[in-house]
N, C-alpha and C positions, 0 to 999 in steps of 0.2 A: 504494500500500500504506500508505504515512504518511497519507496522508488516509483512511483505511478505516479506520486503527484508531484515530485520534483522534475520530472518529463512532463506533466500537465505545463508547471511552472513554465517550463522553457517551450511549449505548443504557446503558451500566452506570449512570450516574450518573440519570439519568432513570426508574430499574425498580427505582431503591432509594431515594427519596424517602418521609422521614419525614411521617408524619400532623402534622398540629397540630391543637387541637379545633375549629378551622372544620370541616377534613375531617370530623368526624363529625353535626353539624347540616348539613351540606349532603348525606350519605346517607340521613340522617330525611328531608327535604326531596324528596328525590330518589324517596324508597320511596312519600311520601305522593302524588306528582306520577303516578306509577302505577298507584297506589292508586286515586284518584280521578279523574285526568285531567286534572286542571286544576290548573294553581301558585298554592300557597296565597297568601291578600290579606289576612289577619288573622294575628293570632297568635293560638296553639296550643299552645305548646310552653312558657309561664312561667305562674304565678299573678300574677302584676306588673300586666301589660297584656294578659293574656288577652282576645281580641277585638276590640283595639284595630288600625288600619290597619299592616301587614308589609310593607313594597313591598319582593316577594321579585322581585329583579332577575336572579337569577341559575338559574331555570327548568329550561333545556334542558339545561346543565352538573351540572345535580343530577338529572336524569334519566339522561344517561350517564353520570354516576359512581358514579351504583346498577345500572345496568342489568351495567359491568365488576364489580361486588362480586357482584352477583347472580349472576352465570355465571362468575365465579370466586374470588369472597371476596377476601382482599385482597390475591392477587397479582392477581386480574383487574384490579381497580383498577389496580393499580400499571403491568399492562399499557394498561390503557387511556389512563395520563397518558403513560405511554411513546410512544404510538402518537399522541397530540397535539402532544407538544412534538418527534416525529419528524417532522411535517411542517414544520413552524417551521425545524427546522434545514436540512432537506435543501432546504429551498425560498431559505435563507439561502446556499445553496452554489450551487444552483444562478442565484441573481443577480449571480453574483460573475462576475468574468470573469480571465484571464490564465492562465497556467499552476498546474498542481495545488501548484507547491511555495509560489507565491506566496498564492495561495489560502489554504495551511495557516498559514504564517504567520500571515496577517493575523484566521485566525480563532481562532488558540491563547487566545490571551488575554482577546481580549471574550467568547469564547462558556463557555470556561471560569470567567472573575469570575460571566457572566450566568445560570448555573448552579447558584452558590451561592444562587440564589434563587428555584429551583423548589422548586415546594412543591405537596402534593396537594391542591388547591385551584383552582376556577374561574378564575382569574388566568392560569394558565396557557394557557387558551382564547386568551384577549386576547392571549397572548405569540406563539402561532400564527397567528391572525388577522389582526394587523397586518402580519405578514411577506406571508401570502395577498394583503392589498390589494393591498399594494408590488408584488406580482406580477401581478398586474391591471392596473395601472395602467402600468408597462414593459412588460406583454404589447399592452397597446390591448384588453382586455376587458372594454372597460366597462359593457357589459350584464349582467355578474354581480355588477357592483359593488354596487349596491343590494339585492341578494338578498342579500349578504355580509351588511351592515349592515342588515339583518332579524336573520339569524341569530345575526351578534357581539350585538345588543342585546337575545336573549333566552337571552343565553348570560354575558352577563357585563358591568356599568357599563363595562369600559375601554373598548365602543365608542367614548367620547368620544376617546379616541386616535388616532381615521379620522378625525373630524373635521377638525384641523389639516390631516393629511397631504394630506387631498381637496382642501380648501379653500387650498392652498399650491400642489398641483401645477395644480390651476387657474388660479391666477394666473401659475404659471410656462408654463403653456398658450400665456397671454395676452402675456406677454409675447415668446413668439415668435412670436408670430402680429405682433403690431406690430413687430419687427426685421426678418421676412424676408418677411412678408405671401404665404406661400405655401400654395396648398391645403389642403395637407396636415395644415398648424398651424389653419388656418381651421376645417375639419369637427372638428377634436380640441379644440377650443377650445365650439365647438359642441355637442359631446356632450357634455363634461363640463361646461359651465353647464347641462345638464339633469337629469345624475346628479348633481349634487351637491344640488340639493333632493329627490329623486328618494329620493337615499339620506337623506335627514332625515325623510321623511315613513316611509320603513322603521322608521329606526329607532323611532318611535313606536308600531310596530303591533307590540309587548307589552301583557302586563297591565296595564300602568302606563299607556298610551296616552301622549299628550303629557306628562304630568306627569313623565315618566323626565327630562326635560329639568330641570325644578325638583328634581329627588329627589339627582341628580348633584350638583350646585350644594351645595345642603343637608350631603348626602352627605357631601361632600368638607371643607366646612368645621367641619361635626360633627366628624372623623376628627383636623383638626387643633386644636381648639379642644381633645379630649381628651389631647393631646398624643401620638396613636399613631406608635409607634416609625417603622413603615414610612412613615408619612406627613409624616416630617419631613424639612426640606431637609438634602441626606447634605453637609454642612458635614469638610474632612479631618482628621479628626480622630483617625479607624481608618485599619487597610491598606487595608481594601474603601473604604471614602470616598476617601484618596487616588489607590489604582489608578484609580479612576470620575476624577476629578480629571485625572489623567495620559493618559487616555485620551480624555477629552473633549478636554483642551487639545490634544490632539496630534491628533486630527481636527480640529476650527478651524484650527490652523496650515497642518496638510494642505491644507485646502481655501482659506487664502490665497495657499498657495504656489502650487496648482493648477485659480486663481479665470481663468484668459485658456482652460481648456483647456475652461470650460462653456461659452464662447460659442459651438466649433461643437459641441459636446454633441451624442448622438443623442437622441430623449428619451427612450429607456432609460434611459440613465446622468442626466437630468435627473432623472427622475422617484425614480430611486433616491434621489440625494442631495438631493433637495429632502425626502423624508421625515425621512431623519435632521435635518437641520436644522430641522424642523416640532416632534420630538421632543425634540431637546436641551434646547430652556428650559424643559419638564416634569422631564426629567429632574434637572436644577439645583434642582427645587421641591420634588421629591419625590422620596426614598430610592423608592418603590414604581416609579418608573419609567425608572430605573436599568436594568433588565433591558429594555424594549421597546426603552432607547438603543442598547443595547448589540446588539442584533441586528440592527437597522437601518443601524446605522454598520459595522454590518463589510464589507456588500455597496457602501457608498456609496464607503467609500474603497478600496474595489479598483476604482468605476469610478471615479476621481479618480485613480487612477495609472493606468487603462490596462490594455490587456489586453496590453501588449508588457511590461511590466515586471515585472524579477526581482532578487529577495536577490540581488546578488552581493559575496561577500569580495574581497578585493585579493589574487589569489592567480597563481602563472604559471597558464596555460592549461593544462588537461588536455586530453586526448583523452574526449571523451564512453561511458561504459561502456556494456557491450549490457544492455539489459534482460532480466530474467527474469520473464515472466510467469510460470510455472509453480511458483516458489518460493515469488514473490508471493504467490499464490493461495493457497500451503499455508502459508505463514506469517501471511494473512489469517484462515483458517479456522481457524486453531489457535488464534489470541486469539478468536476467535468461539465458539470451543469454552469456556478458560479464563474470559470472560465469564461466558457461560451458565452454568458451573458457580459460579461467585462468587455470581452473583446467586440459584442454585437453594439457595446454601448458604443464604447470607443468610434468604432469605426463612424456610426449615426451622428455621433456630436462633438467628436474631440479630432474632427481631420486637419484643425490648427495646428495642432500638438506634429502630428504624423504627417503636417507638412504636403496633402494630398493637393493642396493647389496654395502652392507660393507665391504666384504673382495671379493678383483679381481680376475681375472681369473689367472693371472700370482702366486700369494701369492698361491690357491689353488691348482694348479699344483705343486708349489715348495713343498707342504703340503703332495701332495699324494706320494710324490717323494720319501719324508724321511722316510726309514724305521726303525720300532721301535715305542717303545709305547709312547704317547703323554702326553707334559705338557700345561697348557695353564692357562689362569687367571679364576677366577669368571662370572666374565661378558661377555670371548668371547666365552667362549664353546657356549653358545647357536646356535652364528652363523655356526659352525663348525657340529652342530649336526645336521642339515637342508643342509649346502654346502658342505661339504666334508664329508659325512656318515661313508664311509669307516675308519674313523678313529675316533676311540674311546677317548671321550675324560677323562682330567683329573678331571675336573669340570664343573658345570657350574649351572647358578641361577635360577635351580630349587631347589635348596636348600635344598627341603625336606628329600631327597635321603642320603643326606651326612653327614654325623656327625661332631658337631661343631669342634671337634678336627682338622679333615680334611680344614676346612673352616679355622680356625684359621691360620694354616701352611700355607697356600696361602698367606694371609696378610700377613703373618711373612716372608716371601718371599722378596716379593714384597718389605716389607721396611726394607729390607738389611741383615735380618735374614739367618742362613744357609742354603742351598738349598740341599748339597750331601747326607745328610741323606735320605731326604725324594725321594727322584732322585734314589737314591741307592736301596729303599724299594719296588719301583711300578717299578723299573726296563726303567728309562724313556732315551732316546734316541734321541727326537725330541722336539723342542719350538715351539711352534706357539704362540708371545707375540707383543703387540704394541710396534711401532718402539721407545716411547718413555721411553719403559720400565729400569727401575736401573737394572733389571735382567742380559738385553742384553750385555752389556759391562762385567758385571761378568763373565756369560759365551762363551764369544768372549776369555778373559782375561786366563781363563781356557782351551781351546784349542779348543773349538767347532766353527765350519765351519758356517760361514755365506752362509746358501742356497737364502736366498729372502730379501730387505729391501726397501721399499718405506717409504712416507712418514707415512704410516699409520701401518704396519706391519714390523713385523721381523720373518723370517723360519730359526731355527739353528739348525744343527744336532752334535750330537758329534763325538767328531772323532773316523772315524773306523765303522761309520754308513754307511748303504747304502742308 
């Protein structure tokens, strides 16, 4: 029953996950993928670099997160991410091993921190998917391994996260195969020197072909060079960095203390924990992989303690109480009930919170109103590229599109830097900028027309616009 409703817990937390404006350029993305068939290879969606090479990586995830909006708007979505990161978890539970209460323990805390980090957003794929491997690979089903890594690489960059794991549990193949040189380690050792390029030539067969290998690479060092928040190493500096901190250190120690009990390992439990430890020095690199640590380490060190092992206090001996299924059940079904109702409220009346429509109907209007070619920040084009299509924006964080130069001028913008040049170049005409923006007042200041202003927006045309 405590395990039932801490999985309730996290169905609630999973069914009420805030948008950010990725979520709404990967719906565009998603609509257009339908639309036409094919995942777009240029850009589309800005006046900037219309035309130019898009290596939209993330395809089949933006297919099904229009396909749940489409057949339910945005609680479908929300069910949809629900029913992604549902298998992630349930598949984290099921690798685990020992009794249910040791079980719940050990996954209060990772899965709960790992949580704080879903977000509706293709990322999420990767966070189910690497768990799927791990279960592949303690199953001995390696024939769907590469089909996997087909699917994770046109579902979302983290496939490079199977990479390690593959490529770890193979050498740990190997390595028992030269300890005990027995059959069994020999053909497993065998198969998976075939699936691991097997699954690299997979992962190449997206749009990107080979080049998703260069685009990663690229990718990734673009993401830090801009100094993005999720991409920075989570140094303790917050709760969440320390918890990650505390919890890493305390799986390393686990696994010194617990380092005589891999040698006779099944390789279930090799295979578990040779992931986590594949993952961990990603997750030391980057805040963004914090969360894939965290759910792989939950299953590794339940098989590092064993499947005999339980919390026990230092307490006298009781007599064991009789269980009650029957109470169980209705005390299950009634948080399942309560749940449900949380989240029916939520979605009917709190879609401010959950962020379901960030920029209003009145801002949008003002938006379509202004004619002339569009400026806007980093972070809100996304929304603009999904709600107001019709106009093209100036940026926005997909980042891949845009050249750090371009990216740079924005920030240089924004903290007071000159604007008419770049204004002057792309021929812009219209703002659509948060109302708290330093911009607004400069170009109020400079003679452009205040078309919209709430508390969250600002719409400015300049003058002599239509």
């Amino acid at each position: 029953m405590a395990v039932g409703i801490f999985l309730l817990g996290l169905a609630a937390v999973a069914l009420l996950l805030p948008t950010q404006s990725d979520t709404f350029w990967h719906l565009r993305a998603g609509a257009d993928i339908w639309r036409t068939g094919h995942v777009p290879t240029v850009d589309s969606y800005s006046h900037t670099v219309a035309g130019l090479p898009w290596p939209d990586h993330e395809g089949l995830s933006q297919a099904f997160m229009y396909l749940g909006y489409r057949l339910g708007g945005m609680p479908g979505l929300e069910i949809a991410a629900a029913v992604v990161i549902g298998v992630g978890v349930v598949l984290v539970y099921r690798l685990m091993v020992g009794p249910p209460q040791a079980r719940l323990a050990l996954m209060l805390v990772p899965l709960t921190v790992s949580s704080l980090l879903w977000v509706l957003r293709p990322q999420i794929v990767s966070l189910s998917l690497l768990v799927v491997l791990i279960w592949l690979l303690a199953r001995e089903r390696y024939r769907l391994v590469p089909v996997l890594f087909w699917i994770w690489a046109n579902a979302h960059a983290g496939v490079v996260l199977g990479g390690p794991v593959l490529a770890l549990a193979t050498a740990c193949a190997g390595l028992r195969f030269l300890r005990g040189r027995a059959a069994a380690d020999r053909k497993r050792l065998m198969t998976l020197a075939v699936v691991w390029p097997l699954s690299g030539l997979a992962t190449a067969a997206t749009p990107l072909g080979f080049g998703i290998y260069r685009f990663v690479l690229e990718s990734t060092a673009r993401l830090q060079a801009e100094h993005i928040l999720e991409w920075g190493a989570p140094w303790p500096t917050g709760p969440f960095e320390v918890i990650f901190w505390l919890l890493a250190l305390g799986f390393l120690g686990l696994l010194v203390w617990r380092r005589r009990t891999l040698l006779s390992a099944s390789w279930a439990d090799t295979a578990v924990v040779a992931s986590a430890i594949a993952i961990l020095p990603l997750a030391f690199q980057s805040l963004r992989n914090i969360g894939p640590f965290l759910m792989v380490a939950t299953p590794a060190a339940s098989r590092l303690l064993g499947p005999d092992f339980q919390f026990r206090l230092r307490s006298p001996a009781r007599p064991p109480s009789p269980d009650h299924p029957a109470v169980n059940l209705a005390v299950l079904a009634g948080v399942a009930v309560v749940v449900a109702g949380v989240v029916g409220v939520s979605w009917k009346t709190d879609a401010s919170r959950l962020r379901w429509h960030p920029v209003g109907a009145a801002a949008q209007s003002a938006l379509r109103g202004c004619a002339g070619t569009l400026y806007n920040h980093y972070y809100d084009g996304g929304y603009l590229i999904w709600l107001v299509p019709e106009k093209r924006v100036f940026i926005d964080n997909r980042q891949d599109p845009y050249p750090i130069s371009l990216l740079a001028e924005d920030v240089a913008i924004e903290r007071g830097g000159p604007y008419r040049p770049t204004f002057d170049r792309y021929g812009i005409r219209c703002a659509f900028l948060p109302a708290a923006s330093k911009v607004v007042p400069r170009l109020r200041a400079d003679g452009w027309q205040l078309r919209f202003l709430d508390e969250k927006w600002a719409v400015l045309a300049a003058a002599g616009a239509g």
